[in-house]
KOLLO-665893 format. One line per field, with one value per atom (N, C-alpha, C): atom name; x, y negated, z. Coordinates in steps of 0.02 Angstrom, whole numbers. Example, Ala and Ser with C-alpha at 12.3 -4.5 7.8 and 13.67 -1.06 7.14 Angstrom:
# KOLLO-665893
atom <- [N:CA:C:N:CA:C]
x <- [660:615:660:642:684:645]
y <- [284:225:165:112:53:-2]
z <- [390:390:390:354:357:394]
***
This chain:
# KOLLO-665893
atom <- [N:CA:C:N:CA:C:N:CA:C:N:CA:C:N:CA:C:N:CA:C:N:CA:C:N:CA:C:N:CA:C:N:CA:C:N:CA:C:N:CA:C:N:CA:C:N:CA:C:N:CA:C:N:CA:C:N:CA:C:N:CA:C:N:CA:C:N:CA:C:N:CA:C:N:CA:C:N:CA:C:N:CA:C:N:CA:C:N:CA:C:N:CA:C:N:CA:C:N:CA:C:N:CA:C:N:CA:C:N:CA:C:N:CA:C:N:CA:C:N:CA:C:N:CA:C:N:CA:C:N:CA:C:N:CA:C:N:CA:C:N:CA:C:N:CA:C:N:CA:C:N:CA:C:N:CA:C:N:CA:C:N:CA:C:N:CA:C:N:CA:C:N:CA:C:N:CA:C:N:CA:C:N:CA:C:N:CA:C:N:CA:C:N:CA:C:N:CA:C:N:CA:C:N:CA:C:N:CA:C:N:CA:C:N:CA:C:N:CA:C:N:CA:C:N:CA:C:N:CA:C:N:CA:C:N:CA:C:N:CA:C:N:CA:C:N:CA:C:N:CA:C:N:CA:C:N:CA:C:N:CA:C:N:CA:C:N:CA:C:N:CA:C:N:CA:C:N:CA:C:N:CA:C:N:CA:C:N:CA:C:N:CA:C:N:CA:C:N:CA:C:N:CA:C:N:CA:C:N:CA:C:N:CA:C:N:CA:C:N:CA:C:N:CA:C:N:CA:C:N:CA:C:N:CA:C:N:CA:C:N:CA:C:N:CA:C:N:CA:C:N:CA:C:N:CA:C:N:CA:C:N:CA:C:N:CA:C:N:CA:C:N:CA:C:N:CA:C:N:CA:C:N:CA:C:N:CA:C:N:CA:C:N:CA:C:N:CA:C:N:CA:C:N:CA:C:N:CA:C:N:CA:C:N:CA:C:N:CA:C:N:CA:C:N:CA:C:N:CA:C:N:CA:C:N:CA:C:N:CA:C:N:CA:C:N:CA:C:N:CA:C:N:CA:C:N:CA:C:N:CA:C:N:CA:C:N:CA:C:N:CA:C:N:CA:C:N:CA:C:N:CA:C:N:CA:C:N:CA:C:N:CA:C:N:CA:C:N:CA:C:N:CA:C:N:CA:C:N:CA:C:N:CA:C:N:CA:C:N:CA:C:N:CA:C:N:CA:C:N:CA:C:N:CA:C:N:CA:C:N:CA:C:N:CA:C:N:CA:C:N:CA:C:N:CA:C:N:CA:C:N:CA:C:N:CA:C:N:CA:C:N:CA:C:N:CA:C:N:CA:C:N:CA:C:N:CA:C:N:CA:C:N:CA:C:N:CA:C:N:CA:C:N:CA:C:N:CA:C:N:CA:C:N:CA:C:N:CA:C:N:CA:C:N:CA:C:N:CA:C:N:CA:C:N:CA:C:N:CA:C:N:CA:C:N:CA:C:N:CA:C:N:CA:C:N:CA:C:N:CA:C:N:CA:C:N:CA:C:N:CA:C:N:CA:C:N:CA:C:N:CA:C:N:CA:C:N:CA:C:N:CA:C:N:CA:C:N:CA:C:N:CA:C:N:CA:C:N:CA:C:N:CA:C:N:CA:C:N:CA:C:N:CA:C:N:CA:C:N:CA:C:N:CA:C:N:CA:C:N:CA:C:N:CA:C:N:CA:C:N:CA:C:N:CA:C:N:CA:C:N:CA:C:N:CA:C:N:CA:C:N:CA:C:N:CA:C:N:CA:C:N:CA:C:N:CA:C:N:CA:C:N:CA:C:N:CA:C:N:CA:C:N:CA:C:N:CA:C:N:CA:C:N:CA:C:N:CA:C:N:CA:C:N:CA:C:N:CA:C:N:CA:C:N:CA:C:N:CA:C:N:CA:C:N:CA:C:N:CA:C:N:CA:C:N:CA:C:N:CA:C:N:CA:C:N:CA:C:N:CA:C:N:CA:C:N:CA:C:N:CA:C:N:CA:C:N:CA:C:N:CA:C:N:CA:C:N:CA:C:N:CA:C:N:CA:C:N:CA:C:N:CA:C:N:CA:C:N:CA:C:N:CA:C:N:CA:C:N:CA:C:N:CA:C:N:CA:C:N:CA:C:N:CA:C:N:CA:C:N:CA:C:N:CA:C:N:CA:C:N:CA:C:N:CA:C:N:CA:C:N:CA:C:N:CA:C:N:CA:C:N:CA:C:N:CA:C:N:CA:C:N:CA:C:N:CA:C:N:CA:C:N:CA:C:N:CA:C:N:CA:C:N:CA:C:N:CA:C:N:CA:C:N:CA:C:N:CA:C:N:CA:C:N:CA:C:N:CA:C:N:CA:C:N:CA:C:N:CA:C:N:CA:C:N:CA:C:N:CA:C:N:CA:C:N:CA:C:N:CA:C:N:CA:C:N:CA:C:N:CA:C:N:CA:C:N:CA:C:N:CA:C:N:CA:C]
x <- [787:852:888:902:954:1003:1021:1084:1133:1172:1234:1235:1184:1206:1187:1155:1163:1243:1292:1313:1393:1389:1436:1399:1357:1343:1363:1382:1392:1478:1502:1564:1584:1542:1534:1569:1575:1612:1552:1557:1508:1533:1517:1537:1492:1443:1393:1362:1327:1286:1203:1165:1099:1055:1007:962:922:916:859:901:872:931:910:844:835:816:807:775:726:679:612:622:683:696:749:759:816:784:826:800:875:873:918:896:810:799:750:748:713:636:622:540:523:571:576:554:589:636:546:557:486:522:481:505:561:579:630:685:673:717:799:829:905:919:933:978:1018:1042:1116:1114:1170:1179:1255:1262:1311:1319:1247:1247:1208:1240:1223:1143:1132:1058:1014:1023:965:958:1035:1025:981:983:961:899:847:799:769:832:796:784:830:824:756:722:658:615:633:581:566:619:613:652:725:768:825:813:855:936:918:1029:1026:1092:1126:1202:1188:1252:1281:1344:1376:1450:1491:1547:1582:1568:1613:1599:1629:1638:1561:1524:1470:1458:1426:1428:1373:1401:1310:1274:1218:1175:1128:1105:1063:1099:1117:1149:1106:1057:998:995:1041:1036:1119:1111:1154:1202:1273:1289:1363:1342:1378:1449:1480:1508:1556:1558:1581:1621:1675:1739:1679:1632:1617:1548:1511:1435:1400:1422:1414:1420:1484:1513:1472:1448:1395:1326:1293:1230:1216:1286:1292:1287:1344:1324:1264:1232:1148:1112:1113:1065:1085:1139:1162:1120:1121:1087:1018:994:903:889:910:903:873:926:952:885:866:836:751:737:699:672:727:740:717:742:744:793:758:782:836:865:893:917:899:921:946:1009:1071:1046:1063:1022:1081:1063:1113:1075:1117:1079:1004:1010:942:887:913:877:836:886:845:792:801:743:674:686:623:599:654:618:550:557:504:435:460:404:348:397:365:337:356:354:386:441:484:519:545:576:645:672:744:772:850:877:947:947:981:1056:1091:1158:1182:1162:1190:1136:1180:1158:1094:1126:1089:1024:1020:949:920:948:926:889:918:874:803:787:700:671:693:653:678:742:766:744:731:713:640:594:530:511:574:564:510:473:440:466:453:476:481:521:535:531:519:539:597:595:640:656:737:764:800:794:855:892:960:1000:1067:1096:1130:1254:1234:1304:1309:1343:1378:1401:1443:1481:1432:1375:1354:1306:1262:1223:1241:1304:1345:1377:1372:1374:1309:1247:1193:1164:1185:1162:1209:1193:1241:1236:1184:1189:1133:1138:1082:1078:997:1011:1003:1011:1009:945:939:892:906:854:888:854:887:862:801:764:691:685:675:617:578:588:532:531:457:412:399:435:408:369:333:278:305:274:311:265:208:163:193:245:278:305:308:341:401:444:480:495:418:382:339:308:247:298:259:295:220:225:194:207:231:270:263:283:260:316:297:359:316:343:328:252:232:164:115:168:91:105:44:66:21:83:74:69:10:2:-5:6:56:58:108:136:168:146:176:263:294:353:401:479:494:547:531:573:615:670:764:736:673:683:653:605:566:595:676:716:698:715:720:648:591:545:529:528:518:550:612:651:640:610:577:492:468:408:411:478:492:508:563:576:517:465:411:364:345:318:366:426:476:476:464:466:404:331:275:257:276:250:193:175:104:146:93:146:103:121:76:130:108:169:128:189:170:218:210:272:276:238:242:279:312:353:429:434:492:527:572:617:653:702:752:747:682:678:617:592:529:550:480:459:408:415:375:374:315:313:291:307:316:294:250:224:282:236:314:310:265:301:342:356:400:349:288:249:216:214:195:153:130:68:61:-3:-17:37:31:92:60:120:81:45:21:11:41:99:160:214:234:283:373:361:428:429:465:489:554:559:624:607:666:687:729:686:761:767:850:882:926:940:979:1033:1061:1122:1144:1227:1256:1250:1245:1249:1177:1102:1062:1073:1084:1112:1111:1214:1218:1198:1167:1092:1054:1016:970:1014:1073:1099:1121:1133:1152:1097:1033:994:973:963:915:969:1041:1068:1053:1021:978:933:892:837:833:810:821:790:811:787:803:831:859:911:931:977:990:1055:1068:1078:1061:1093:1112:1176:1209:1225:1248:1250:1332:1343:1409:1467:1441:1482:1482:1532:1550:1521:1526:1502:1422:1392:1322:1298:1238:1204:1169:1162:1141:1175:1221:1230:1215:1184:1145:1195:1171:1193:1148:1079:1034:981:944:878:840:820:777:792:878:909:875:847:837:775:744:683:697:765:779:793:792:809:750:745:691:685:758:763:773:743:746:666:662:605:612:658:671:743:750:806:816:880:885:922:901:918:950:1019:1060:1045:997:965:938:928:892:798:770:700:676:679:640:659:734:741:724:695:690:598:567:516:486:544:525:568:593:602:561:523:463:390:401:351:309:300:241:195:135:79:68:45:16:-41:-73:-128:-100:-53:-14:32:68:117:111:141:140:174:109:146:208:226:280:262:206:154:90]
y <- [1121:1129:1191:1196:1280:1270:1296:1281:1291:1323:1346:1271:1257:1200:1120:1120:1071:1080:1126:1125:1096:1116:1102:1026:1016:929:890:904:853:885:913:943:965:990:995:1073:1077:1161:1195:1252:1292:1318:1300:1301:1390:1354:1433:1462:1520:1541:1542:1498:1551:1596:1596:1655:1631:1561:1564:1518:1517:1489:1418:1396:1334:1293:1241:1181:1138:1106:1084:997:990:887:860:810:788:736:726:662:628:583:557:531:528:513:557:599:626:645:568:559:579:601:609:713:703:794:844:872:931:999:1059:1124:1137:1155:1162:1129:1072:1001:1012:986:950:913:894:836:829:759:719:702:718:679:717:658:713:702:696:697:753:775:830:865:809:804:798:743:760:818:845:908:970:950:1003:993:934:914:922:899:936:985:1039:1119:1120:1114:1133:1115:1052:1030:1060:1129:1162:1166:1099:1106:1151:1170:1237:1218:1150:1160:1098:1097:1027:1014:936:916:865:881:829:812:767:734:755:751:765:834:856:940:937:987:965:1069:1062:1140:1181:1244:1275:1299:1294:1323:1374:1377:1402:1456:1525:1559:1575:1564:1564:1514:1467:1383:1380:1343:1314:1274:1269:1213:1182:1132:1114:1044:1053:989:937:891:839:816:762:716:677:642:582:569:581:584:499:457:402:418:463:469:537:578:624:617:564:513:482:481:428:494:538:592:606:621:656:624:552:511:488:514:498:564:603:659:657:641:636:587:519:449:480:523:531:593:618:675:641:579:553:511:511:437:379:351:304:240:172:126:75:37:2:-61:-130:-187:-232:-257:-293:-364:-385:-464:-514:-581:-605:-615:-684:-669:-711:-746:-790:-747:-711:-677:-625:-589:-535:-577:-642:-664:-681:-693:-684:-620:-546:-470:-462:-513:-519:-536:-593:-631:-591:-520:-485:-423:-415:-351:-297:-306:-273:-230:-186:-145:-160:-184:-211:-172:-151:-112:-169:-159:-176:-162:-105:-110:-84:-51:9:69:128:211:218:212:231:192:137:91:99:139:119:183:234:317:326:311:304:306:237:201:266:264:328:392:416:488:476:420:431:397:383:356:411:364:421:435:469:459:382:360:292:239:246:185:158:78:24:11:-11:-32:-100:-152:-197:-217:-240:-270:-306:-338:-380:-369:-304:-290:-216:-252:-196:-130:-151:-89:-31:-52:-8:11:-17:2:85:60:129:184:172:233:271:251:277:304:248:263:275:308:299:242:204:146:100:39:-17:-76:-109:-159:-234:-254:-331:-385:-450:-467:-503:-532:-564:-614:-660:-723:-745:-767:-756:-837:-849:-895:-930:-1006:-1036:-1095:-1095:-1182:-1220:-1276:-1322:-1374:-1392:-1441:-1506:-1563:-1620:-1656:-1607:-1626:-1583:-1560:-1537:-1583:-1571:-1606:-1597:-1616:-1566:-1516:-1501:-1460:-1426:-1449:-1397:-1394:-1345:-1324:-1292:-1307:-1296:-1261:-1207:-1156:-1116:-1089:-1031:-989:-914:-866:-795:-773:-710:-698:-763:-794:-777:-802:-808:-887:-922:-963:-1010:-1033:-1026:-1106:-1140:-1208:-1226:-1268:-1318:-1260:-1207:-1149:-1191:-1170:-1201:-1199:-1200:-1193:-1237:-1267:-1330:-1305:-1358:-1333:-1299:-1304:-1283:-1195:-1177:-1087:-1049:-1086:-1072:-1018:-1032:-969:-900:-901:-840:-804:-851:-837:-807:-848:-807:-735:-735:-670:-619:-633:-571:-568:-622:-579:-549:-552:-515:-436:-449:-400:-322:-351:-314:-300:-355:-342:-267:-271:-248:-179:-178:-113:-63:-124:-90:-103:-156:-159:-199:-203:-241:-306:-383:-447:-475:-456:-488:-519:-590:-622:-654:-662:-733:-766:-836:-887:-897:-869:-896:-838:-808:-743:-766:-835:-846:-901:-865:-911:-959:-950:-1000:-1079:-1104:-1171:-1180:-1235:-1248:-1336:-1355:-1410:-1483:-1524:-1559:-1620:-1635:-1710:-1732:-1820:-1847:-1915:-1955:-2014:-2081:-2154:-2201:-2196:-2149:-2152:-2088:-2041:-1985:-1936:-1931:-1873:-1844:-1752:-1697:-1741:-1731:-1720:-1676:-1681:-1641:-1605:-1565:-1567:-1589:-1636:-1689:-1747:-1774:-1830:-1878:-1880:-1947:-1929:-1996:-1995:-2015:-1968:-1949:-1870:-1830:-1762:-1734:-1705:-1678:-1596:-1566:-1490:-1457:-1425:-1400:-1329:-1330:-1278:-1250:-1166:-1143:-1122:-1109:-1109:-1146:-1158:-1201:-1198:-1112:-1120:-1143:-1140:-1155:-1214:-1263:-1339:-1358:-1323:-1354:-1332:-1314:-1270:-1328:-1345:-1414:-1477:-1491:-1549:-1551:-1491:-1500:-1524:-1473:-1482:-1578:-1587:-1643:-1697:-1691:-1753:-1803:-1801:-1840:-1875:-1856:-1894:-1938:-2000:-2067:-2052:-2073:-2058:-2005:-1969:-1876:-1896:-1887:-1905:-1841:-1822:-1760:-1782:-1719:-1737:-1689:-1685:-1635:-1655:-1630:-1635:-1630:-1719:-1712:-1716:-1721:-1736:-1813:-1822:-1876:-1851:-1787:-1776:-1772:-1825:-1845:-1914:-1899:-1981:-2010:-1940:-1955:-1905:-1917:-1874:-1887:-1826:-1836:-1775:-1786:-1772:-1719:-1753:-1685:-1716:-1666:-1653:-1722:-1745:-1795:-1880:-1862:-1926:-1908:-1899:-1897:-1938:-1961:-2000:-2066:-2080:-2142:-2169:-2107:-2117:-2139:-2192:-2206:-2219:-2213:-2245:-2187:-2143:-2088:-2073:-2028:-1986:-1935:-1901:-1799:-1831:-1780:-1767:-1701:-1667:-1607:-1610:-1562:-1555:-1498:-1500:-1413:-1400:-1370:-1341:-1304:-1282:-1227:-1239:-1168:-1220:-1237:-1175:-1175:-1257:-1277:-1332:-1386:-1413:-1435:-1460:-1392:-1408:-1426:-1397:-1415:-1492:-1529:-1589:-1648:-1621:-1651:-1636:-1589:-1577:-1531:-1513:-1498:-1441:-1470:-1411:-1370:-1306:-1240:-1266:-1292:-1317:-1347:-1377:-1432:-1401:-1345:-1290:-1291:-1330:-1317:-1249:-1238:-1174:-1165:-1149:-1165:-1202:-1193:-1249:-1293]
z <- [785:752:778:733:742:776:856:899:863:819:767:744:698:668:715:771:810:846:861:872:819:765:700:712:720:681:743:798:860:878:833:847:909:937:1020:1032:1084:1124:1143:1123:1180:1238:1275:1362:1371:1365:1388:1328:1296:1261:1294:1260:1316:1259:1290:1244:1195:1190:1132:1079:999:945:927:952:908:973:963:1009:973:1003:990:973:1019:1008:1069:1068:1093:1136:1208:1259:1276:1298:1354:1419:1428:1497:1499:1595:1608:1576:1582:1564:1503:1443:1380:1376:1428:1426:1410:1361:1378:1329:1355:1348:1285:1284:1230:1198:1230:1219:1237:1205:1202:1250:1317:1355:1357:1341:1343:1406:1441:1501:1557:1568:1625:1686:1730:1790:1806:1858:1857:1897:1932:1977:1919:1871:1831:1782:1759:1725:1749:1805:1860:1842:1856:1840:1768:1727:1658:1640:1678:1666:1696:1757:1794:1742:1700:1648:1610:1571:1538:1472:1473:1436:1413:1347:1323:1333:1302:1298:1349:1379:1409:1360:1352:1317:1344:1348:1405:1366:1428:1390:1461:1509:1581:1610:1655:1683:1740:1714:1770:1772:1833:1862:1810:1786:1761:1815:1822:1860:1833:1761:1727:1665:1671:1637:1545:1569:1509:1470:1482:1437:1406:1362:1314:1358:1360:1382:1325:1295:1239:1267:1276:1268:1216:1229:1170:1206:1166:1169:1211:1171:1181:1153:1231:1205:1178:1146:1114:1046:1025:985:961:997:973:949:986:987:914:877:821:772:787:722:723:777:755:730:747:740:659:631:561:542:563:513:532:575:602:527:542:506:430:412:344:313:348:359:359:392:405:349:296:254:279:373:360:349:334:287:366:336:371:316:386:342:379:367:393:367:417:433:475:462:514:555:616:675:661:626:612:561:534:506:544:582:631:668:688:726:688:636:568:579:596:591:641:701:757:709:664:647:604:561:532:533:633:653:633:598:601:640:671:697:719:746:770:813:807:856:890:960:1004:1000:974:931:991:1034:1082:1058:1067:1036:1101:1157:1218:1239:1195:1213:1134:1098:1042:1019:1073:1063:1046:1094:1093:1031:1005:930:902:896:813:835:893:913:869:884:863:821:753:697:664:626:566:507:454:390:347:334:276:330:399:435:435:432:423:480:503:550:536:570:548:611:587:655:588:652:622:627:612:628:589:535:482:511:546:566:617:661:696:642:590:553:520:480:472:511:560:616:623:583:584:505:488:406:356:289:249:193:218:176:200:169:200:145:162:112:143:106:133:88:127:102:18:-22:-82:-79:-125:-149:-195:-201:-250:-271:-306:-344:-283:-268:-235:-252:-249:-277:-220:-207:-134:-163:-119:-153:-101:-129:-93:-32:-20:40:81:100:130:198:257:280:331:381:407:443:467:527:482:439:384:323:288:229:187:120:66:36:-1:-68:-76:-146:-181:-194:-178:-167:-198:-234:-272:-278:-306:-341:-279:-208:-150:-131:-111:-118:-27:6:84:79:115:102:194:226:280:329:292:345:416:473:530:523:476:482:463:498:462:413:356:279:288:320:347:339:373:377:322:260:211:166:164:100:150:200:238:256:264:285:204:152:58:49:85:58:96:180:206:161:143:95:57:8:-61:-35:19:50:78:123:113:50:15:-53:-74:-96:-114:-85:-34:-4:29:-32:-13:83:103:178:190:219:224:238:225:239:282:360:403:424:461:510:552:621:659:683:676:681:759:787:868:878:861:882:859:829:811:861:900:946:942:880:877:888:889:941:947:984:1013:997:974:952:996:1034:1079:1069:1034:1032:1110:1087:1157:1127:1177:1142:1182:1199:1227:1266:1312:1403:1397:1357:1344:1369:1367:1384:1330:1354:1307:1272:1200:1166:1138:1104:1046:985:975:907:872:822:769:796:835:855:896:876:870:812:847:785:803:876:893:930:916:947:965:998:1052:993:967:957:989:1052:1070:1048:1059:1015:1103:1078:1146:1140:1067:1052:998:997:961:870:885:782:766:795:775:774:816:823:774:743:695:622:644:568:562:599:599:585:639:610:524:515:411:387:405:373:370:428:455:432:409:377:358:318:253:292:351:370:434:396:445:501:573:630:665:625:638:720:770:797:845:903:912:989:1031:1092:1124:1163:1195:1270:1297:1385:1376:1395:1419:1386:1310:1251:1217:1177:1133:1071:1045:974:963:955:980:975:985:977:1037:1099:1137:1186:1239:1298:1346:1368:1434:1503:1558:1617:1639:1647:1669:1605:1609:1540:1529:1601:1622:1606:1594:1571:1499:1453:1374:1381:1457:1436:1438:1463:1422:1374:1302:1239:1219:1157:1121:1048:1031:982:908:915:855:845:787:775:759:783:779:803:882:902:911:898:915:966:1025:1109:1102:1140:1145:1232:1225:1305:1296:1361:1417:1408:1367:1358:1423:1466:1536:1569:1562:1600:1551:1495:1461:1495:1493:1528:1600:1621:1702:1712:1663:1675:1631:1595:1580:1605:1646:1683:1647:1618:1569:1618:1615:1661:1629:1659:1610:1567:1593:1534:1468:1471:1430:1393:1392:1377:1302:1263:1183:1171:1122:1089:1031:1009:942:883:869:835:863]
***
């Protein structure tokens, strides 16, 4: 990029002039920095370090010493606030895509290998420095999306066929004439899991997935002494969930179904409150409870051995 117009696009000062007009690419950590490169930063030991590396300009936000009369030294209001303009014109330049998701949705983006950004500029460099052309980003917050892009899309609603061998852990159905028969998945996530397929269909992506990449709860049957089994071989299970809105995501859903019952630590709004995890093996009287816990302590109070370690399905 042409220093004149890297400099108009980050609205930055020129502190110093150096001798050469363009730059090769942009870093924010050392390990990034190679000949010709751009550094953001304003400490001044590693500027030092980036110059030896062979960086043309330094761009900073605080007063740091020149040492190098031959280099660029640009500064900005507010190197966050500079991070966002470039990365609006890299993005744009790049054509890539971006798609605004909520929070349950972004955790589907895992399932599809998707590309997800963290919603800070400074952890989020990396990925957009070494976006390619037409790469997709998603995250779940309007407002930082548009500090990057000039526009984004969201997912849509499609056409789906559920079949009634379905059950509340498998799912059967047909979604933009593919048709997924006892997907490890339970009914409640099926719209979302359809509209990221349309979504890739839609945007020409390949439709690979894996459901063991999907967090939002973990599933453990338990027979009548309350120990691990098999998944699917009983006909009672613990869901635990680690935060509250998934909770009450499952409790809507799971309304309707007899045996459904809920348990929280320490509450009245519930069917079962418990004290520590280990009190839930005195419950017996449901067949799908949803647990608001800690998975790790969930397991280390059922013990479960590494051999024994259910996977998400």
């Amino acid at each position: 990029m042409n220093i004149s117009n890297l400099i108009e696009l980050l609205n930055a000062k020129l502190i110093q002039e150096g001798s050469i007009l363009s730059i090769g690419g942009f870093a924010l950590s050392l390990d990034e920095v190679k000949p010709s490169y751009a550094f953001f930063c304003n400490d001044k030991n590693k500027t030092k370090e980036a110059i030896q590396k062979g960086a043309y300009a330094i761009i900073y936000e605080k007063d740091i010493k020149i040492i190098d009369k031959e280099l660029y030294y640009l500064k900005v209001q507010d190197l966050e606030n500079a991070l966002f303009r470039l990365f609006r014109f890299l993005c744009e330049e790049k054509e890539c895509k971006f798609l605004l998701c909520s929070k349950r949705e972004l955790n589907f983006c895992k399932v599809f290998f998707l590309k997800t950004l963290y919603g800070n500029i400074f952890l989020d460099f990396n990925s957009l420095i070494k976006a390619k052309k037409g790469d997709f980003f998603c995250f779940n917050e309007k407002e930082y999306l548009l500090k990057i892009a000039t526009h984004y899309e969201t997912l849509e609603n499609i056409k789906l066929t559920k079949f009634e061998n379905s059950t509340p852990f498998y799912s059967s159905f047909i979604c933009d004439d593919l048709y997924f028969k006892k997907l490890n998945l339970p009914f409640l996530y099926i719209e979302i899991f359809s509209q990221f397929v349309n979504f890739c269909k839609k945007n020409q992506l390949k439709i690979h997935f894996n459901l063991n990449n999907l967090d939002l709860f973990k599933i453990y049957f338990v027979n009548e002494a309350m120990q691990i089994v098999e998944f699917g071989t009983s006909t009672r299970a613990f869901i635990v969930l680690e935060n509250e809105e998934e909770m009450e995501f499952w409790q809507e859903k799971f309304k309707d179904f007899n045996g459904f019952k809920t348990a929280l630590k320490n509450s009245l709004f519930c069917d079962f409150s418990y004290n520590e995890i280990k009190d839930l093996k005195k419950f017996k009287d449901f067949t799908y409870c949803a647990v608001l816990a800690n998975i790790n302590d969930f397991e280390n109070a059922f013990k479960i051995s590494d051999t024994n370690t259910p996977s998400l399905f």
